[in-house]
Each structure stands twice: as C-alpha cells, then as structure tokens.
N, C-alpha and C positions, 0 to 999 in steps of 0.2 A: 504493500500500500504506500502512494507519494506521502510524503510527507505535507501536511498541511499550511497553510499558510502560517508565518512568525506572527505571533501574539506578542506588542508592544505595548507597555504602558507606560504613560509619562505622568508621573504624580507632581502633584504642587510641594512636594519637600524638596526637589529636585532644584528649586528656584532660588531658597532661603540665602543660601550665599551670598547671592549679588542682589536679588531685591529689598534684604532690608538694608541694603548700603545705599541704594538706589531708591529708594523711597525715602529714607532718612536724608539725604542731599538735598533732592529734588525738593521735601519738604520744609527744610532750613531754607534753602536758597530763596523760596518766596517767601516765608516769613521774616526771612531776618533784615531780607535787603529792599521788600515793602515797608517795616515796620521805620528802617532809616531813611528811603525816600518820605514817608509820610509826615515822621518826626522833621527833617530840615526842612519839609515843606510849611510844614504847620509852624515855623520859625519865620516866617514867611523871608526864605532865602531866596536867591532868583535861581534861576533853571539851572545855569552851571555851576553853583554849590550843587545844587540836588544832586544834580549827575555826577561831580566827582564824588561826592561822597556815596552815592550809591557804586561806579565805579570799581573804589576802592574797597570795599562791602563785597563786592561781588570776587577781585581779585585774593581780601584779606580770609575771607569766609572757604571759597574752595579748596586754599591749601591748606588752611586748618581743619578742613574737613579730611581731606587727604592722609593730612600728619597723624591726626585724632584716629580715623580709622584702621591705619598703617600699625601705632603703637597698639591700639586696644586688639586688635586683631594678632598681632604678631604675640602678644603677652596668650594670649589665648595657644597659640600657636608652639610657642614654647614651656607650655605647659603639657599638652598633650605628646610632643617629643619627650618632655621628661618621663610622662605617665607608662610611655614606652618602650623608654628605658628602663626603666626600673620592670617592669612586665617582662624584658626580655632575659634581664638576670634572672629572674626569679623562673622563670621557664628553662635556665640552665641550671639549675640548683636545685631545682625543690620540682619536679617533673610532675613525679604521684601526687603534689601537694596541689600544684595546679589543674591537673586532670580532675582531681575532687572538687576544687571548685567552680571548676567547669559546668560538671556534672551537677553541681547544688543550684546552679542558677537556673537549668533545664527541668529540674527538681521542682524550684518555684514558680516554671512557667506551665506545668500541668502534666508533665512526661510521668510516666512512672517511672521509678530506681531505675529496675534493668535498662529503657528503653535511654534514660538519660544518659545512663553510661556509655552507650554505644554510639549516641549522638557525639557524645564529647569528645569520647576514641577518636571516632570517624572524625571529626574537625581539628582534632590535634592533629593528627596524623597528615593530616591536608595543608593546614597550615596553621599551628598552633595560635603565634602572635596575632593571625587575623582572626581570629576567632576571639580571643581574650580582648581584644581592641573593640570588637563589634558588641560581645554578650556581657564584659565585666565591665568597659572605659565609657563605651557609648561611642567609641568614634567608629566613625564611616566616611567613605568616599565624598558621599553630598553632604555631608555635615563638617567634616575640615576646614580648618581654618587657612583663606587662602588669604592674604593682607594686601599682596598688592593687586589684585581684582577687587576687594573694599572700596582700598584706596581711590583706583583709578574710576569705578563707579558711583563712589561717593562724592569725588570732585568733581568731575563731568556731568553729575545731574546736578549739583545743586550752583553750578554757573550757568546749566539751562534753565533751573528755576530762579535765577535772577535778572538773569537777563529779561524777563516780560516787566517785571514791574519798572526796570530801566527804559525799556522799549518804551513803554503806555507814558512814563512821563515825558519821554522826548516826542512824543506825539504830539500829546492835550496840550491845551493855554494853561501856564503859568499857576494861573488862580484856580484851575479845575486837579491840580496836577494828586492831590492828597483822596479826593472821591474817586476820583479815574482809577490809583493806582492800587485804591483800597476794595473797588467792586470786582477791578480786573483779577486782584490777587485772591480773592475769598472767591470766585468761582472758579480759578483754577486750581486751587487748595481743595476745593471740594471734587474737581473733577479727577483731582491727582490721588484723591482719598478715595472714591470708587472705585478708580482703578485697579490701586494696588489692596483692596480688598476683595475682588475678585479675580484678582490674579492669586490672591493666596486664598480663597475659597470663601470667603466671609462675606458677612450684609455688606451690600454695596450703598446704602441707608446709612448705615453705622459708621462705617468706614468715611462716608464723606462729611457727615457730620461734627465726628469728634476733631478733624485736623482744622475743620472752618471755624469753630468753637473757638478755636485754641489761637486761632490764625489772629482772628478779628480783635481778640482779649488783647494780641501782641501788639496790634496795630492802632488799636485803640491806648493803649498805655503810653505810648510813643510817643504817638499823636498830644497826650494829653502835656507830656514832659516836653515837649519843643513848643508847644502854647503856653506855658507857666513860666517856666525860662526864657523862651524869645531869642536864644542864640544864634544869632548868624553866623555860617561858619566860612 
C-alpha cells in the first residue's frame, strides 16, 4: 500500500520566539514615541521639536529594545547551557540514577512502572540528554532561547511602530498634531493587539482592548505632563 499523504501540523507554540519580541516592539514603539510626540506637542512646541524629539525616540527606543532583548534573552540563554551542563555530568556519573528519574517523571504523567521504564530505556538509549532536556528542563527546539532573533525582531518592529505616529505628525497642521497622533496610534494599538492575539490563538476582543487601554492611559499622562510644564524643547 502507497504511503499516504505527510500529515503537517503547525501549532501557534511554534511562533513564541519571535512574536512576543515582535509584539512587544511593535507595541512600545507606538506607545512610547506617541506618548513623546503628544507630550512636546501638548508643550505647544513647533513641528521640528516634535519630530526630532520623536526622531530621537524612535532611534533611542529600538536599540534599547535590541540591547534589552539581547541581555534578557541571552541571560535566559545561558542559563539553560548551564542546566545542560550540569544534566550532562550527571548522565556521566550517576547513569541508573538518571534513568530512575526519567522513569518517575513518565511515572507522573500516567504510564505504569513497567511501561515507564521502557519508555525511559528507549529514550536514553536514543539520546539520553534530549530526553532529560525535553521531560526534566522543559527545553525544546521552539522554546530556546534565541537573543539575536529577539533582538533583531524587537528593534525592527518597534521603529515600524514608531514611525506612524512620526508619519501622522508630519502630515497634520501643527495645532491638530496631539489628536491626529493620539486617534492614529490607539487604532493601530488596537489593531496590532488583535492581531497578535490571534496569531497566538486568543480573543481578538481582548487582545485589542487591553494594549489601547494601556496605550491611551500612556498618552494621556504625557499629554497631561507637557501641559503642566509647558517645556519647549
């Protein structure tokens, strides 16, 4: 009998990596460098303060996002090298000890005794440290800490999510420039929150709600510190 056609599935864990680096950018970038056009706006600065200090916002924001993501990522990163290490002596050393606890974890996930043992054999024997990394550490292929994919997806969206509200101000009059930049960013906060909740399975409702919530609170506080102040910069 032919062989049937390959069965492919692609799960949304598959994504995690790069879309919360990628969402997390994209969603700083409008926040952060709406909330600083809005506030120099609401300073009532002229358009080329706005812009360079948006600008600047937009340049100082993606590489700390970069940097931010690089360290926390790579800390992650070498963490899981260590957990590795030390799994790999200890699979030199203590053989029987590790095959028990192989066996116990398969134990807690509903196997009976015998059937566990032979599962755990059979996986040591195949490839011990992948097994101990998957069933005792929790790491995996799609769950690895990669930093510089973070990195590069965390700065690269969140200088696409700045650049609109820089756009929208060099667009509008001057005096429109704080409503403009405030409607333009809360809808696409909201559309960048549906998005990536149903790209990772969730209310596309929810999802775009809690980021506009959050967006508007940012831009509204801003707003409110460059009216009380009055700093021209």
């Amino acid at each position: 009998m032919p062989p049937g056609p390959r069965h492919v599935e692609l799960h949304r864990t598959q994504r995690i990596g790069w879309l919360r680096a990628a969402v997390l950018g994209a969603n700083d970038g409008i926040v952060s460098t709406a909330s600083l056009v809005v506030g120099v706006a609401a300073a009532e600065a002229n358009r080329g303060a706005v812009l360079i200090a948006g600008v600047a916002g937009l340049v100082a924001g993606a590489m700390s996002m970069a940097a931010g993501e690089y360290v926390s990522v790579s800390s992650q990163a070498d963490t899981e090298r260590a957990d590795l290490d030390r799994e790999r002596k200890e699979l030199a050393t203590a053989p029987d000890y590790e095959l028990k606890e192989l066996e116990t974890i398969w134990v807690g996930r509903g196997l009976e005794s015998d059937l566990a043992h032979e599962v755990a054999r059979q996986l040591t024997a195949r490839d011990a440290l992948a097994a101990h990394a998957r069933d005792e550490l929790g790491i995996t292929a799609v769950h690895a800490a990669r930093p510089v994919q973070a990195a590069l997806a965390s700065a690269g969206t969140f200088a696409v999510g700045a650049a609109l509200p820089l756009v929208t101000a060099a667009l509008v009059r001057t005096a429109a420039i704080t409503i403009a930049v405030s409607a333009t960013s809360l809808v696409s906060l909201a559309v960048l929150g549906g998005l990536a909740a149903g790209a990772g399975g969730a209310g596309i409702v929810r999802g775009a709600a809690r980021v506009t919530i959050w967006g508007a609170f940012a831009m509204a506080l801003t707003a409110l510190v460059g009216r009380l102040f009055g700093a021209v910069v």
